[in-house]
C-alpha positions in Angstrom: 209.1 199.1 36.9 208.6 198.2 40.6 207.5 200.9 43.2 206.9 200.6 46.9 206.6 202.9 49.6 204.3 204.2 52.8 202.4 206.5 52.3 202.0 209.9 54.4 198.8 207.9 56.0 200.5 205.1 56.4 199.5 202.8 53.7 202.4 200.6 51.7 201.6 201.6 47.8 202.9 198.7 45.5 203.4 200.2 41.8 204.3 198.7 38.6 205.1 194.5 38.5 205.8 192.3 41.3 207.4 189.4 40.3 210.3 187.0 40.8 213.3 190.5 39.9 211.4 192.4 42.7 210.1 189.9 45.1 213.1 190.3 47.5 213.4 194.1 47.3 209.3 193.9 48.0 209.9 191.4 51.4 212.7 193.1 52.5 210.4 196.2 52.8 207.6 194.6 54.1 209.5 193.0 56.6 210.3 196.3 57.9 206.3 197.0 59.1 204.9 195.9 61.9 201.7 196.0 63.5 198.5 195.8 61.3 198.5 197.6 58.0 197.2 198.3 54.5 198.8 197.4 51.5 197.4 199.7 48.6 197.2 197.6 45.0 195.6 200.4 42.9 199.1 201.1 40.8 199.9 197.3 40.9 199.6 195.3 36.9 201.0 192.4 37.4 201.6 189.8 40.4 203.6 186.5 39.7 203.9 183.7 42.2 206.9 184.8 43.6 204.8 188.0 44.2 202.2 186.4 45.6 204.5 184.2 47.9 206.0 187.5 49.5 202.0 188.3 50.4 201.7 185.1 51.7 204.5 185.0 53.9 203.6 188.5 54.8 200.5 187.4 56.0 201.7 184.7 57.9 204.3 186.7 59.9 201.4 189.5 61.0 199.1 186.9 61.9 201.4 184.7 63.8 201.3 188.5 66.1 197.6 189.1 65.8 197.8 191.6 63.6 196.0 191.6 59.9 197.5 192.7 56.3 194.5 194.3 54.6 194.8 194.7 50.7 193.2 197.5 48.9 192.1 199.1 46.1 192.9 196.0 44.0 191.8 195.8 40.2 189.8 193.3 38.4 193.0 191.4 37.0 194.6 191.4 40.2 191.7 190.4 42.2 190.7 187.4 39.5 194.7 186.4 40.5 194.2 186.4 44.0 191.0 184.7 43.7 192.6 181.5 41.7 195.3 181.3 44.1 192.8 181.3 46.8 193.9 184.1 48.4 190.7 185.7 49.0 190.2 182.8 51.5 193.3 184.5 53.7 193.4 188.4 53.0 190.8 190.8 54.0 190.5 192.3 49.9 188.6 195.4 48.9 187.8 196.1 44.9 189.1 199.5 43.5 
């Protein structure tokens, strides 16, 4: 299962697993937003590299603009991921 959506606030919510089966549905999305915004990870139980490689290339397009992807609300397996990658030397990350 692999849910994503904005929120009435204007957060993206990422649900359920992202790997390499919902990676493109997940850019494709993403791609959609621009400006600065918040990614909410509290639902999210699994990231695989294709996952983490739509984040990344995410991240590059917004910064390329000056604008930031912020992820929140991430949980301890999550955030131990993103910390082995090393991607808590490129996203702004905040513990749920």
């Amino acid at each position: 299962m692999f849910e994503i959506e904005l929120s009435g606030a204007g957060e993206v919510i990422v649900r359920g697993r992202l790997d390499a089966a919902q990676a493109e549905k997940a850019e494709a999305f993403l791609d959609e937003i621009e400006g600065a915004f918040v990614v909410d990870l509290s639902g999210l139980e699994y990231i695989s590299s294709a996952g983490l490689g739509v984040l990344l290339k995410t991240h590059i397009r917004l910064v390329s603009a000056g604008n930031v992807l912020k992820l929140v609300q991430v949980n301890s397996h999550i955030n131990d991921i993103l910390k082995y990658s090393g991607f808590d030397k490129l996203f702004d990350i905040e513990a749920g």
